[in-house]
Wavefront OBJ file of the C-alpha trace (Angstrom):
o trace
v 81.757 85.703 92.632
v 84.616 85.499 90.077
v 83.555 86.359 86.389
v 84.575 82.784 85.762
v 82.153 81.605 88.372
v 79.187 83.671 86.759
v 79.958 82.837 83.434
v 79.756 78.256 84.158
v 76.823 79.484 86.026
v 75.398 81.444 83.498
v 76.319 78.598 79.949
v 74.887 76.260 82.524
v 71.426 77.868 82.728
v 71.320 78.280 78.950
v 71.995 74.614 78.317
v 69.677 73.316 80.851
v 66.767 75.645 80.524
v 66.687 75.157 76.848
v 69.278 72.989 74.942
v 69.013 74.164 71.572
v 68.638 78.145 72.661
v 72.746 78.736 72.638
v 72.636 77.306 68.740
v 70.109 79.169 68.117
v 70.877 82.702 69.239
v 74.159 83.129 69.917
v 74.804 84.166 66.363
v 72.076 86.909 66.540
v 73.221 87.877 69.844
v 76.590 88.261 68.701
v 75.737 90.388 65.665
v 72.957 92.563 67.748
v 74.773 92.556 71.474
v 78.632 92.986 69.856
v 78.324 96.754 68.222
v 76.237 98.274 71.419
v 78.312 96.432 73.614
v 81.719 97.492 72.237
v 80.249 101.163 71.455
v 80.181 101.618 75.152
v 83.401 100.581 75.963
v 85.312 102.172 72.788
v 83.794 103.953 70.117
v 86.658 103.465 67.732
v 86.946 99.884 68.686
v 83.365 99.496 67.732
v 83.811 100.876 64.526
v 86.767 98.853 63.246
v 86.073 95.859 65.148
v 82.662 95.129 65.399
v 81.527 94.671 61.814
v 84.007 91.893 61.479
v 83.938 90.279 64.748
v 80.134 89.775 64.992
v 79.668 87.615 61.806
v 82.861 85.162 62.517
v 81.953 84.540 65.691
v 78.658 83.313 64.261
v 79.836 80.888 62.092
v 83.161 79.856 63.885
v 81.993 79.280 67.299
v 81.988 75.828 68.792
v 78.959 74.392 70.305
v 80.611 75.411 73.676
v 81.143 78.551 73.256
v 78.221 79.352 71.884
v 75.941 78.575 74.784
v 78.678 80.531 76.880
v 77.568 83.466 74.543
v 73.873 82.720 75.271
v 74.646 82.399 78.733
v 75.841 85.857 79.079
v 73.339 87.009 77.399
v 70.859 85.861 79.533
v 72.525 87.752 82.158
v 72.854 90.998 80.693
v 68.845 90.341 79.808
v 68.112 89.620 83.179
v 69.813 92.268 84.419
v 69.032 92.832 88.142
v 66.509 90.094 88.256
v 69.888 87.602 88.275
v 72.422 90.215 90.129
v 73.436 89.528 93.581
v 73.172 92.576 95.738
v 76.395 93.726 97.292
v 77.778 92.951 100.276
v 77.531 95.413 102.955
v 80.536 97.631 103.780
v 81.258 99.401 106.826
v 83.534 102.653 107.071
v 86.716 102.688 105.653
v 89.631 102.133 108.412
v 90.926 105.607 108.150
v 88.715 108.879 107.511
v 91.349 109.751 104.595
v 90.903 106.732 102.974
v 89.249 107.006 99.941
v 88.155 103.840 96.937
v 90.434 104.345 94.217
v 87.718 103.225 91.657
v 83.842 103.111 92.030
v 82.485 99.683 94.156
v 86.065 98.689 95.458
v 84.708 97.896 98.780
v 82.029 95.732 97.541
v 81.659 92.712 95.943
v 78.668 90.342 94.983
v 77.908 87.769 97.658
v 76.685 84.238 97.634
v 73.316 83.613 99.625
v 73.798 81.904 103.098
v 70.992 78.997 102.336
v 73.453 76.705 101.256
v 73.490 73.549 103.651
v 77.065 73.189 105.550
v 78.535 70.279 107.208
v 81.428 71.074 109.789
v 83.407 68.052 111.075
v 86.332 68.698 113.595
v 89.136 66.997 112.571
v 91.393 68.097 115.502
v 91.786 70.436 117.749
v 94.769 72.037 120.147
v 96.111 74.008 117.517
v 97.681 77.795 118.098
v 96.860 79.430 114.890
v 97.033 77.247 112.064
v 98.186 78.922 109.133
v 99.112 76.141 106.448
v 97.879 72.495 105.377
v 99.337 70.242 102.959
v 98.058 66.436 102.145
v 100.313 63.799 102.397
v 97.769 61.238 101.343
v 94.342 60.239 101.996
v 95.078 59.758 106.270
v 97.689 62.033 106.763
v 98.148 66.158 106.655
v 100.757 68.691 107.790
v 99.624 71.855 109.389
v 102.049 74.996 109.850
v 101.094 76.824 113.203
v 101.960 80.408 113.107
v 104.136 80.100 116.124
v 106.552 78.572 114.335
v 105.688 74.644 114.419
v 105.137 71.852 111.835
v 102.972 69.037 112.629
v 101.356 65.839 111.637
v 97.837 65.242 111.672
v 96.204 61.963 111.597
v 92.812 62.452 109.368
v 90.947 59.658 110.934
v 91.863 59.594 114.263
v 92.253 63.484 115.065
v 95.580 62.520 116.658
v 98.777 65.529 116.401
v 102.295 64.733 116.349
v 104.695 66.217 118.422
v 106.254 69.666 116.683
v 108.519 68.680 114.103
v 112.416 69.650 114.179
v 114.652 71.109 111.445
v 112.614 74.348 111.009
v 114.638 77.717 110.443
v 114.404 80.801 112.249
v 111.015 82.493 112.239
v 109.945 86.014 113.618
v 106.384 85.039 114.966
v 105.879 88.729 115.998
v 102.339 90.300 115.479
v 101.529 88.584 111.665
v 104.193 86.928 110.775
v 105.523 83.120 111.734
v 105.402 79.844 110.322
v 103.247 80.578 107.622
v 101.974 78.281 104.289
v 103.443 74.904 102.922
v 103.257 72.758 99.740
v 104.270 69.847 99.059
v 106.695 68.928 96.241
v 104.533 67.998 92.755
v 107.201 64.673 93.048
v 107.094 64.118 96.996
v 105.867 60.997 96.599
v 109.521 59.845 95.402
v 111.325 62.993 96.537
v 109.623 63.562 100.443
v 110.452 67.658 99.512
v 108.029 70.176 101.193
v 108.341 73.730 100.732
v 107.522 76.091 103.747
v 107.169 80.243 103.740
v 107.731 82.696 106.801
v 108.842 85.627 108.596
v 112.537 85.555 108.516
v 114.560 87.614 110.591
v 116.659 90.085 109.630
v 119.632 92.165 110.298
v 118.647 95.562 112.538
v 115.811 94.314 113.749
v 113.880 93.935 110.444
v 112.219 91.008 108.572
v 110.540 89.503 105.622
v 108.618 86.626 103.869
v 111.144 83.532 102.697
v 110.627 80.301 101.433
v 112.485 77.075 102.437
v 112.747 73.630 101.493
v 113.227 70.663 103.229
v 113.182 66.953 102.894
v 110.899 65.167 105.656
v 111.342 61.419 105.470
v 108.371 58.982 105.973
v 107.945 58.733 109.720
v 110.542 61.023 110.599
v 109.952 63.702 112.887
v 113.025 66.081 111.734
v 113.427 68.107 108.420
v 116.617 67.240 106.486
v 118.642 69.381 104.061
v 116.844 72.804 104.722
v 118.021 75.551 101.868
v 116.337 78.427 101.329
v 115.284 79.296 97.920
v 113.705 82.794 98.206
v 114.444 85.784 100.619
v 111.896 88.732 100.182
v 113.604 91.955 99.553
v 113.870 94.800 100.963
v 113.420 94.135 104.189
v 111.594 95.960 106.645
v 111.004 96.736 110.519
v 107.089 95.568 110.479
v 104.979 92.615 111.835
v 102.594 92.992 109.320
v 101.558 91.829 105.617
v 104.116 88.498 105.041
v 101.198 87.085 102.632
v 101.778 84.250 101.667
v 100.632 81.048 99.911
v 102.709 78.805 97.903
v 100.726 77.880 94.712
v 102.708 75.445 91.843
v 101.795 75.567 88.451
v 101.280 73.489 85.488
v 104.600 73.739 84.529
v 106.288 72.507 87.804
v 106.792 76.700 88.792
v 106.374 78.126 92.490
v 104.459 81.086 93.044
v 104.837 82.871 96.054
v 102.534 85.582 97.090
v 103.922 89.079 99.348
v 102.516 91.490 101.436
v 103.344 95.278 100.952
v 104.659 95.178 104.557
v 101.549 97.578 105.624
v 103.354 100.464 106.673
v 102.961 103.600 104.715
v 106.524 104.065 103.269
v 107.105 100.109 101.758
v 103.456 100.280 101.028
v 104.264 102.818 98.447
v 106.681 99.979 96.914
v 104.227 97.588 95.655
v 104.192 99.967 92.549
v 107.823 99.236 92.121
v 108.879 96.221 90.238
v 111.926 96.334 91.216
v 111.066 95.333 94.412
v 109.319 92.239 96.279
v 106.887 93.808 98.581
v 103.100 93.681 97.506
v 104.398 91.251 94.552
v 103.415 87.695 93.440
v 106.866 85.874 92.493
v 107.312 82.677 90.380
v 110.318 81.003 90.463
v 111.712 77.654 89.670
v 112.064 74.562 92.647
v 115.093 75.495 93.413
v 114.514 79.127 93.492
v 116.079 79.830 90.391
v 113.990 82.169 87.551
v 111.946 81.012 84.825
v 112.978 82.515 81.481
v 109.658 83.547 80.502
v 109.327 85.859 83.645
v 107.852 89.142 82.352
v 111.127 90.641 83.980
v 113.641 87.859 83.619
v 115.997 89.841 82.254
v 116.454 92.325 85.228
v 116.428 95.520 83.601
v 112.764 97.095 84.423
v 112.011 94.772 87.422
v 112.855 92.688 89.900
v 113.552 88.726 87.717
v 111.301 86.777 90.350
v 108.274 89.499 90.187
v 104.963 88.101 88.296
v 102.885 90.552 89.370
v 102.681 93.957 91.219
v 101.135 96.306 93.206
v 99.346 93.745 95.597
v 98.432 94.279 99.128
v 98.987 91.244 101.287
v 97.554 88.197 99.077
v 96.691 85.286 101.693
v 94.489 83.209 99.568
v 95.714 81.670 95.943
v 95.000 78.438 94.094
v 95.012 77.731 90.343
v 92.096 77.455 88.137
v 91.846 73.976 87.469
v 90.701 74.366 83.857
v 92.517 77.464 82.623
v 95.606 77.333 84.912
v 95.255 81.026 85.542
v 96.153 81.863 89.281
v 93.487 83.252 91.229
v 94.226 85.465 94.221
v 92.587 86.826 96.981
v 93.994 89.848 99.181
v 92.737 92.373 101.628
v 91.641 94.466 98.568
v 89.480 93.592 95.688
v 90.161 90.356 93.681
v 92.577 89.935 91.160
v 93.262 87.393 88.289
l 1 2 3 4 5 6 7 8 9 10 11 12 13 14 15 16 17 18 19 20 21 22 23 24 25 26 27 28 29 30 31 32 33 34 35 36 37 38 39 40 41 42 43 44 45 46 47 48 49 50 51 52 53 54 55 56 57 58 59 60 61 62 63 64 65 66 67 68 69 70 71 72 73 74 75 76 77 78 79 80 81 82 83 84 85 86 87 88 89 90 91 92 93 94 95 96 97 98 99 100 101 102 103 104 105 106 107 108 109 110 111 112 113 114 115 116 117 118 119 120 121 122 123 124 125 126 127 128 129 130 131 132 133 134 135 136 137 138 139 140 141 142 143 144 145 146 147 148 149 150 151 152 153 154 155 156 157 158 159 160 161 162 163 164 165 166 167 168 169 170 171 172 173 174 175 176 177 178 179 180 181 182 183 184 185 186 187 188 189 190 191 192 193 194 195 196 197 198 199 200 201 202 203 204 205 206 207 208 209 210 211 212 213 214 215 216 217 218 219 220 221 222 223 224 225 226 227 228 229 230 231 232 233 234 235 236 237 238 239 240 241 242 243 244 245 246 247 248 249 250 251 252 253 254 255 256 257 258 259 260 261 262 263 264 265 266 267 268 269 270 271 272 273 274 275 276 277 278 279 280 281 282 283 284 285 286 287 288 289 290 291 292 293 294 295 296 297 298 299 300 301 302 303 304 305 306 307 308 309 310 311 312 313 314 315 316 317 318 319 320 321 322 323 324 325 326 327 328 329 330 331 332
């Protein structure tokens, strides 16, 4: 569960089990949890910070964040009695491999009781990969293969494949893989699509695209692409990728670390785009607040680094952080 997840579930327990309980001990909590708490994370941060940080926060903190503070609280007083054990792992996929921190391979789980309701939707798909709403009857769905079609939501129906993609490498992992649609496609009809691109020599790597598909039409129009991975490399493996906008009207674009054990070693290079997250601009152009916009110690695109192959990403809907998920532990 993300510490965002634990914390709404935790403020929500203290406000519903007893309303007035936040008011009333946050500020003790603060001034009794804070020095312990900070002692055994940084001695010298406890000592300069502690004294002074307890008694604000008990007389600046909003209603909301004070039952946030009681709501943590309760959790570090319940301690295992409101833990989730961890999941089970089994052996790592290599006898060398080794965690490279304590509890990397596991991760708290959420119980299986909760009620599910499955509805098919359609079927006679190879692979999908990527899904985009058009409205509330209509979807496109990538297939890996390397085709883009239309789904009808209420009558299950699929179009036929539609025309105007570019060239995809659908070897092992890679292929047609995620698309969004333009924050403006209601007026613009602009879809943005990421995949294996060919490359010289037998290599490849993760681009984006965009496209203009017209209502009803079955062919993309005025294909450019915006983003070509670099370097790139003779795998099948590791592309990522999910297309995730922002608040701001930015693309992010998450990238594999290709898998192999020499790019592998390059997701600890910003300079680079493999095992990267990469925001740029609609048309592929660089925002200037990029942490390396200017080029010098990294690569402009590069948000983050040292990533594995992130294939799940979406935006917090209240902070607007991005949230990814890779085959590795979780990151924010």
């Amino acid at each position: 569960m993300p510490p965002s997840a634990t914390l709404q579930m935790t403020s929500h327990m203290a406000t519903k089990l007893a309303p007035n309980m936040a008011a009333k001990l946050a500020p003790n909590m603060a001034a009794k949890l804070a020095p312990n708490m900070a002692a055994k994370l940084a001695p010298n941060m406890a000592t300069r910070l502690a004294p002074r940080w307890a008694p604000h926060l008990a007389r600046t903190a909003a209603p909301r964040l004070a039952s946030r503070i009681a709501g943590v609280a309760l959790l570090a007083l319940g301690g295992d009695a409101l833990a989730q054990a961890p999941v089970p792992t089994g052996p790592p996929n290599a006898p060398e491999q080794r965690p490279a921190f304590a509890a990397q391979t596991r991760a708290p789980a959420l119980p299986a009781s909760a009620p599910l309701r499955i509805e098919r939707v359609a079927e006679g798909l190879e692979y999908p990969w990527g899904l985009a709403f058009v409205d509330n009857d209509t979807a496109l769905i990538t297939e890996r293969p390397g085709r883009l079609r239309r789904v009808d939501l209420r009558s299950g129906s699929l179009s036929a494949p539609i025309g105007g993609l570019p060239e995809i490498d659908a070897r092992g992992q890679g292929g047609l893989l995620d698309i969004t649609l333009d924050p403006d496609f209601a007026h613009n009809h602009r879809l943005y699509l990421s995949y294996a691109e060919p490359r010289e020599g037998g290599k490849n790597a993760t681009a984006v695209a965009r496209a203009i598909l017209a209502p009803g039409s079955q062919q993309l129009d005025e294909l450019t692409v915006i983003f070509r991975q670099t370097p790139a490399w003779a795998s099948t493996k590791h592309f990522g990728s999910r297309l995730v906008w922002d608040t701001q009207g930015h693309l992010y674009v998450t990238l594999g670390e290709r898998s192999l054990p020499e790019p592998r070693q390059l997701a600890q290079d910003p300079h680079t785009h493999l095992g990267k997250v990469v925001r740029i601009q609609p048309d592929g152009s660089i925002p200037a607040d990029n942490p390396f916009a200017a080029g010098q110690a990294g690569a402009p695109a590069v948000w983050s680094y040292g990533h594995r192959n992130i294939q799940g990403a979406a935006l917090h809907p209240d902070s607007g952080k991005l949230w990814t998920i890779e085959h590795g532990p979780p990151r924010r």
